[in-house]
C-alpha positions in Angstrom: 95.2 23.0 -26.6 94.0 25.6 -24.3 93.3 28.0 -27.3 90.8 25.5 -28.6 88.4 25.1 -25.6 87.1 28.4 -25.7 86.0 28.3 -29.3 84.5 25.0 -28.8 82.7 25.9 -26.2 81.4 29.5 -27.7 80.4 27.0 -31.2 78.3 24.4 -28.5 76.8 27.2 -26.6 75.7 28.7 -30.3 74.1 25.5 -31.1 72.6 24.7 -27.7 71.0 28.6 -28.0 69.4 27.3 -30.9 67.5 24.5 -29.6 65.0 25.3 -26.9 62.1 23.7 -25.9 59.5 26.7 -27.6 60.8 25.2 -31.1 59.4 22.1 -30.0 56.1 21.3 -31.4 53.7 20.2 -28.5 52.9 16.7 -28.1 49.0 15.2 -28.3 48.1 12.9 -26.0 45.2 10.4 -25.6 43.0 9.7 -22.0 41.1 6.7 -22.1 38.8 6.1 -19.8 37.8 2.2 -17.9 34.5 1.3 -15.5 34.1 -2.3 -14.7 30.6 -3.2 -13.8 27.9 -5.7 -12.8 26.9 -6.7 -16.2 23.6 -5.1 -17.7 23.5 -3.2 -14.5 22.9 0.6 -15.2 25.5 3.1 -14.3 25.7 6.9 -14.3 29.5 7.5 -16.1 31.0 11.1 -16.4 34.2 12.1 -17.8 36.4 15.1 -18.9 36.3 15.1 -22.7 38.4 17.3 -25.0 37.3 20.9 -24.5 37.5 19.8 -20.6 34.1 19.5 -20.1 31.8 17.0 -18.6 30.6 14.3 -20.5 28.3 12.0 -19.2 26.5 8.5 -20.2 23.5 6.9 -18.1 23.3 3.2 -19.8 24.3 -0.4 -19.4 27.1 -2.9 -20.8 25.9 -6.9 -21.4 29.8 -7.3 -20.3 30.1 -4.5 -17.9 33.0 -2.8 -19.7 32.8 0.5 -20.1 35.9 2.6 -22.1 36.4 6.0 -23.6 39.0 7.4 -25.3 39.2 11.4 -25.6 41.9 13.3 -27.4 44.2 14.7 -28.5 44.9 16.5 -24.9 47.6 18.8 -23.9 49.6 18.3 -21.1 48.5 19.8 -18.2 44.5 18.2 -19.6 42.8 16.8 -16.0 41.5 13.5 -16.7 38.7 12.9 -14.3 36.4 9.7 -14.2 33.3 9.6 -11.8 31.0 6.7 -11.8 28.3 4.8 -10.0 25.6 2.7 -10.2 22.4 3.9 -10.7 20.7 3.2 -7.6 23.9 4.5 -5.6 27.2 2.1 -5.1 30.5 1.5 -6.7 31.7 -0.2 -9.3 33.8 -2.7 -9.6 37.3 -1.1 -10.6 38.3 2.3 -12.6 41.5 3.3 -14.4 42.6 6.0 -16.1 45.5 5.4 -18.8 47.3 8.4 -21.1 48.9 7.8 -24.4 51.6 9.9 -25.4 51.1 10.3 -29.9 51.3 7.0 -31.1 52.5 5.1 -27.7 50.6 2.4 -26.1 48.3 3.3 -23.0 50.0 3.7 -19.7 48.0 2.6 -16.4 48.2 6.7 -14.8 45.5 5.9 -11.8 43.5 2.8 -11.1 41.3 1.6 -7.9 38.8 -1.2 -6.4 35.2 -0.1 -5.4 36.3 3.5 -6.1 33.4 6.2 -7.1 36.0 8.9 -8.6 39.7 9.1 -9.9 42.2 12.0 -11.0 44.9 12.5 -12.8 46.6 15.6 -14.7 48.7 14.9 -17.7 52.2 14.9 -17.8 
């Protein structure tokens, strides 16, 4: 019985050698982006987009919704969401939510009368 450990062990260390996680391929993600606001009340909205840059959009919603979706991320991508009204204020609520591929959106950061939230995806 002894005699047969040590092979079994050499054979599952071969195959454990032979999956590491650089053969995995990388997984996309998707941010998307919520502003709730006074309705038709203009806002100033600006959020990390794909290339990490700044996108921003001065305009108003008849429902006050705002959402955006950007992707696919990697992860380490910071999501960052900055809005206000245009005369100064907060909004109503924020949220940031990350998808992982084809998974639903999970609620990552979310506030009430909040002018900025952050998140890095993980």
């Amino acid at each position: 019985m002894r005699n047969l450990i040590v092979p079994i062990i050499f054979i599952a260390s071969l195959f454990m050698a032979g999956c590491s996680k650089e053969d995995e391929p990388e997984t996309d993600y998707y941010v998307r982006y919520t502003a709730i606001a006074e309705p038709n009340r203009m806002v100033n909205m600006y959020f990390t987009n794909e290339t990490g840059n700044n996108t921003g959009i001065h305009t108003a919603m008849p429902d006050g919704k705002f959402q955006y979706s950007v992707g696919p991320v990697r992860k380490g991508f910071k999501a960052e969401l900055v809005v206000s009204y245009e005369g100064g204020g907060a909004v109503s609520y924020l949220s940031i939510e990350v998808a992982r591929g084809a998974e639903p959106f999970v609620l990552k950061r979310s506030g009430s009368d909040y002018f900025s939230l952050y998140d890095v995806v993980e």
